[in-house]
C-alpha positions, 0 to 999 in steps of 0.5 A: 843400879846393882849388878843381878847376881848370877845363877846357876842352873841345876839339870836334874833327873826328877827322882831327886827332887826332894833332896834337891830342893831341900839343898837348894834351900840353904844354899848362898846364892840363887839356884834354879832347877830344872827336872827332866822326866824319869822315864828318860831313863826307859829311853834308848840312847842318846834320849836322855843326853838330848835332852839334857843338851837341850836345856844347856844349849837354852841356859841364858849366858846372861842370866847364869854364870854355871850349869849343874847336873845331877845326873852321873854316868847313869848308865852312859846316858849322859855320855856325849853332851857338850858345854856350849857357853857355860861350864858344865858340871858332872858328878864324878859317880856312877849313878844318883845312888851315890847322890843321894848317899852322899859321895861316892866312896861311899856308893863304892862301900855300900856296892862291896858291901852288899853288891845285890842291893835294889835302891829305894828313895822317896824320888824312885817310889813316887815317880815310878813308872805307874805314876808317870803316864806320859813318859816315853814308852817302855821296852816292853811297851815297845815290844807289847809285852807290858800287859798281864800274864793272861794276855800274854799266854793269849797272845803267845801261848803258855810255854812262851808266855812264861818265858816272856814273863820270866825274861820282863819280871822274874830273872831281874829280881833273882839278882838282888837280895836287898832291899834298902831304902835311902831315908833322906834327911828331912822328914817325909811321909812314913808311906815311903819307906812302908813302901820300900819295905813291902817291896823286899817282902815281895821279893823276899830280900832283906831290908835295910834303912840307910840314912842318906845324907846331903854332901854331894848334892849341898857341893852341886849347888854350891858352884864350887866343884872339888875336882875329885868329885866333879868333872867341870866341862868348859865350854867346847868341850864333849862329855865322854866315857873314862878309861877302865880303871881309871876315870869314870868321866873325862872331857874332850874337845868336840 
C-alpha cells in the first residue's frame, strides 16, 4: 500500500479566507486550513498567540509534515508561539496587508507612498466586527463604552461624552486620508468594493483600487518558504520579536 502523502496545515486569520482558499486550490499537494476568529485581533495579548499555539500543539506529526501561518507580526500578537514537533513557518511582513498585496516590499512602498491609507479587503468587509456576534469582547465592550452617542451622554453626561466619543470613533479616523481596497484576484461581488468606497465617503478620504495579487500567499502553501520572506521555526524554537532596523522575526530556543 502507498505512503499517504503529507500535508500541510495553514493557521490562518479568517479575514483571508477567500484568498486562501483560492491559492490553495492550484496548489501541488494537500493543504488543509484552519481559520482562527478575526476578533482575536480585539483580544489582549497573548489572546491571539494562545490560540494559534493551540492549533500547533494539536497538528498530527503523522498526518502533516509543515505548519504555515498566515499571520505576520500583526501587531506582536503572534509573538512568543513555539514550534513543537513541526516546523512552523511565518511571513517575514508586518501585517496581512502585505499578503494580500503580494510581498512585502511592496507593503514597504504602498505605506511610503501613502502612509495614511485605511485597508480594505473582501476579508475585513465581511467579517468585521458587526458580523461577528461571538468574538471575544471589545475594548470598548470591556469599558461599556460601545453603545450609541445618546447612551452615552446619559451615562457620563454631554461634555465626557463627547470626549469618549472622539476618543472611540472620531481621533482614529483623523489619521488617514485613503481609503484602498485591495481588489483580490478573482471575481467576487461588486457589493465589496461598493462598500470599501462608501466608507472614504464617510470619512472623507480619497479612494483607491489596488489590485491585490497572490505571490506571497501561493509561496505559503507552496511548503517552499524563501528564506527573505519566511522565518521557518524548528521545532524547540520560540517566535520573538527582531531587532529595530533589522529583522522583523527572529527565532530562539524556549
Amino acid at each position: 500500500m502507498a505512503e499517504v502523502e503529507k500535508r500541510l496545515l495553514v493557521v490562518a486569520c479568517e479575514v483571508l479566507a477567500r484568498e486562501l482558499q483560492f491559492v490553495a486550490a492550484s496548489a501541488e499537494r494537500p493543504v488543509d486550513i484552519e481559520m482562527l476568529s478575526q476578533g482575536l485581533h480585539e483580544a489582549e495579548k497573548p489572546g491571539m498567540a494562545d490560540q494559534i499555539q493551540k492549533s500547533i500543539d494539536a497538528a498530527d506529526p503523522g498526518l502533516y509534515d509543515g505548519i504555515a501561518l498566515a499571520y505576520a507580526l500583526c501587531n506582536n500578537g503572534v509573538l512568543g508561539i513555539v514550534a513543537r514537533s513541526l516546523p512552523v513557518a511565518v511571513p517575514r511582513t508586518h501585517d496581512c496587508i502585505a499578503l494580500l498585496l503580494g510581498s512585502h516590499a511592496r507593503y514597504q512602498a504602498e505605506f511610503e507612498a501613502e502612509p495614511g491609507t485605511y485597508y480594505y479587503s473582501p476579508g475585513w468587509l465581511e467579517r468585521d466586527t458587526t458580523n461577528m456576534p461571538h468574538q471575544m469582547p471589545t475594548v470598548q465592550d470591556t469599558l461599556g463604552t460601545g453603545g450609541s452617542y445618546a447612551e452615552l451622554v446619559e451615562q457620563y453626561g454631554e461634555e465626557n461624552a463627547r470626549y469618549v466619543w472622539e476618543q472611540l470613533h472620531g481621533s482614529w479616523e483623523q489619521h488617514y486620508t485613503r481609503a484602498a481596497y485591495i481588489a483580490p484576484p478573482f471575481p467576487v461581488p461588486e457589493n465589496f468594493e461598493a462598500a470599501a468606497r462608501a466608507r472614504a465617503e464617510e470619512n472623507r478620504w480619497k479612494y483607491q483600487r489596488i489590485e491585490g495579487r497572490p505571490g506571497f500567499l501561493e509561496k505559503l502553501v507552496s511548503g517552499r518558504w524563501p528564506a527573505d520572506e519566511f522565518l521557518v521555526l524548528s521545532p524547540g524554537e520560540k517566535l520573538v520579536a527582531g531587532d529595530p532596523g533589522g529583522d522583523i522575526l527572529r527565532a530562539e530556543k524556549e
